[in-house]
N, C-alpha and C positions, 0 to 999 in steps of 0.2 A: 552060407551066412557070411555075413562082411568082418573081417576080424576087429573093427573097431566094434561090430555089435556084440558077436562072440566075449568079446573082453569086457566089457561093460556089464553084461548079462551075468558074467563068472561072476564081476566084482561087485555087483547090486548082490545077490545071490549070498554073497560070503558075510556082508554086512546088514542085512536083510535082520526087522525085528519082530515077528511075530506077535509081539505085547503093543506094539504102535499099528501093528497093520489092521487089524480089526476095524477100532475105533475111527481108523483113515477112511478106510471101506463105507463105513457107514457114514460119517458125515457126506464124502460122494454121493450117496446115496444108487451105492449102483452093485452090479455082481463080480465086478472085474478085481480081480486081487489086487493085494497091494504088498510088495515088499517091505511095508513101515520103515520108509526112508524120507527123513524129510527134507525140506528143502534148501537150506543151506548146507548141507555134507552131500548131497545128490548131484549139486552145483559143482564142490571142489573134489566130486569122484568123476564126473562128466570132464573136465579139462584135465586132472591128470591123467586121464586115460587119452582123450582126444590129440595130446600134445605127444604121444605116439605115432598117431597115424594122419600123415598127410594126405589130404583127398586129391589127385591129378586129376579130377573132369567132371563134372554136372552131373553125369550119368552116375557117377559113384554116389555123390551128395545125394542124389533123390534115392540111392538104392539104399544107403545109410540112414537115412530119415523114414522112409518107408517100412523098412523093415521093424524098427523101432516102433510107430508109429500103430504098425499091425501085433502088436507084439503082446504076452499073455496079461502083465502085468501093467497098471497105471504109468508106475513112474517110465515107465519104457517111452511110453507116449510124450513124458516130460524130456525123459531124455530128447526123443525129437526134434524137439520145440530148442531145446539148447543148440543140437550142433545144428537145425536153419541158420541161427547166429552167429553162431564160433565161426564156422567158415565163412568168413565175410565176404571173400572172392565170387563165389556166388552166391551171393543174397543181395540180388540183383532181379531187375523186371524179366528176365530173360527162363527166372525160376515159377515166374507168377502161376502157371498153371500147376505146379506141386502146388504152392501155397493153398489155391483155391482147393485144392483137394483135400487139403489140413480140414479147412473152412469147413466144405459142405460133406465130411465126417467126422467133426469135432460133436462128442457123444455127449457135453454139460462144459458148463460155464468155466470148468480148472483147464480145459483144452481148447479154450475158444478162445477168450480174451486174449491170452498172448502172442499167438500168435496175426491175431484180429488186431492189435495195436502197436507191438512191438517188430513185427515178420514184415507185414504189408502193412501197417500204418507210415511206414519213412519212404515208400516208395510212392506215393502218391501224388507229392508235392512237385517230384521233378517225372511224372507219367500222369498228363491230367488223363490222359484220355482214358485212363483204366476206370477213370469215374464213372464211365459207363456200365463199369461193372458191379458198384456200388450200386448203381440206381436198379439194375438185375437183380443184384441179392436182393435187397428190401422187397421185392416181389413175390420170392422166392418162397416155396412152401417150408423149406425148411427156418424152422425159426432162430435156428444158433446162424446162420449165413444172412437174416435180417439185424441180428442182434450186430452182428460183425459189420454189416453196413457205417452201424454211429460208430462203433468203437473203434475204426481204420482212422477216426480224426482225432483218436485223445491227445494224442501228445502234436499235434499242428500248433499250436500256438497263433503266431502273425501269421501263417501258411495255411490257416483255415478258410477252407472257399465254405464261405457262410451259405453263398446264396443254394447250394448244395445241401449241407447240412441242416439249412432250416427247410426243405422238401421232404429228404428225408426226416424227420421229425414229427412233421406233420402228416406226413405217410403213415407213418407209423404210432403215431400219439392214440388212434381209435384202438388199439391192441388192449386189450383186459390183463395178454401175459405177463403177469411181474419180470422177467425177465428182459421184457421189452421196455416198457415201464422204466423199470431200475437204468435201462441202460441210456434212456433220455435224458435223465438227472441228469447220471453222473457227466454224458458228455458235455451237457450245459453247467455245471458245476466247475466244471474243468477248465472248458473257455472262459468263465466270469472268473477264471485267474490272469485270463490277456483281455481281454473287455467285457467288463463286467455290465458296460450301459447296454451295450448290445445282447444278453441276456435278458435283463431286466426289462428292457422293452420288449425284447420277444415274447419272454410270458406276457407282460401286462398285453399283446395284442392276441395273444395267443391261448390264452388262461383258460377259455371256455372248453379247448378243444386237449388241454393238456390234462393226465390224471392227477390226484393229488398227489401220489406218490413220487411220479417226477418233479411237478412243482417242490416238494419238501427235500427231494435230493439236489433238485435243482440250486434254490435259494439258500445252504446249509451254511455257505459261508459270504453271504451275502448281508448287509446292514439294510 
């Protein structure tokens, strides 16, 4: 075991709540324990531990994150998700295949989204060609690695290749899954904060083919 995970493992462990972890478990809705740690002291125990241990190679970064990531409890997996971040040296296209592995075993939506937007969402803009690996996910039987598809573009802004984004959508708009659903909203809700006409028009050409559920998450802050 890697002594950044070791450490981290002691120190979840020590402050670990039994009264919060339950109630954590169950809104997850899964079998996997939970430390009842939340998320802002999880955050300022991840970097003062990580501001220990300097990573020197890729090879360490994936064996640190993986491990974590395999690991018994939730927040372990969160931990994860933090130091892809923290080490910003490589959090780089050159990690892309760990990332994709996050992806296509991220178990519900608290492991998915972040690093679906925050991990590989910034890497896109200056790697089109990994675009092609968006239009694979959408395909893809897993449906947290189709969900992952829209949500690599939330935070694009003017860096959003639309003409991408509105394929995928409509790719995926016949999905019944709320999850899928939910996640068309939110990405058109997000962009009609950088062009809101080009939303608008999308549903209005689009309306027939979109559920209501995205349309209402879609248009939430829209006049």
């Amino acid at each position: 075991m890697h002594p950044l995970v070791q450490e981290l493992r002691a120190e979840m462990a020590e402050v670990a709540n039994p009264e919060k972890a339950g109630p954590m478990q169950a809104y997850m809705k899964t079998d996997q324990p939970f430390y009842g740690l939340q998320a802002v002291p999880r955050r300022k125990l991840f970097k003062k531990v990580a501001r220990r241990h300097r990573l020197e190679s890729r090879n360490e970064y994936k064996t640190v994150i993986l491990e974590l990531w395999r690991g018994t409890y939730r927040e372990e997996m969160y931990q994860a998700l933090e130091a892809a971040l923290y080490y910003r040296s490589f959090h780089d296209i050159d990690s892309w295949s760990l990332y994709e592995k996050l992806i296509f075993s991220a178990p519900w939506w608290d492991t998915l989204d972040m690093p679906a937007s925050k991990v590989i969402g910034p890497l896109i803009p200056q790697n089109r060609d990994r675009e092609k690996d968006l239009r694979r996910w959408a395909h893809s039987d897993n449906m947290w690695a189709r969900r992952a598809s829209l949500l690599v573009h939330l935070h694009h802004k003017e860096q959003t290749n639309t003409e991408l984004l509105s394929d995928l959508i409509l790719q995926l708009a016949p999905e019944e899954e709320f999850f899928i659903q939910k996640a068309i909203g939110w990405i058109l809700r997000q962009y009609a904060r950088t062009d809101s006409d080009w939303v608008q028009n999308f549903i209005r050409r689009h309306e027939s083919k979109l559920s209501s559920l995205s349309i209402r998450e879609a248009t939430k802050h829209l006049k």
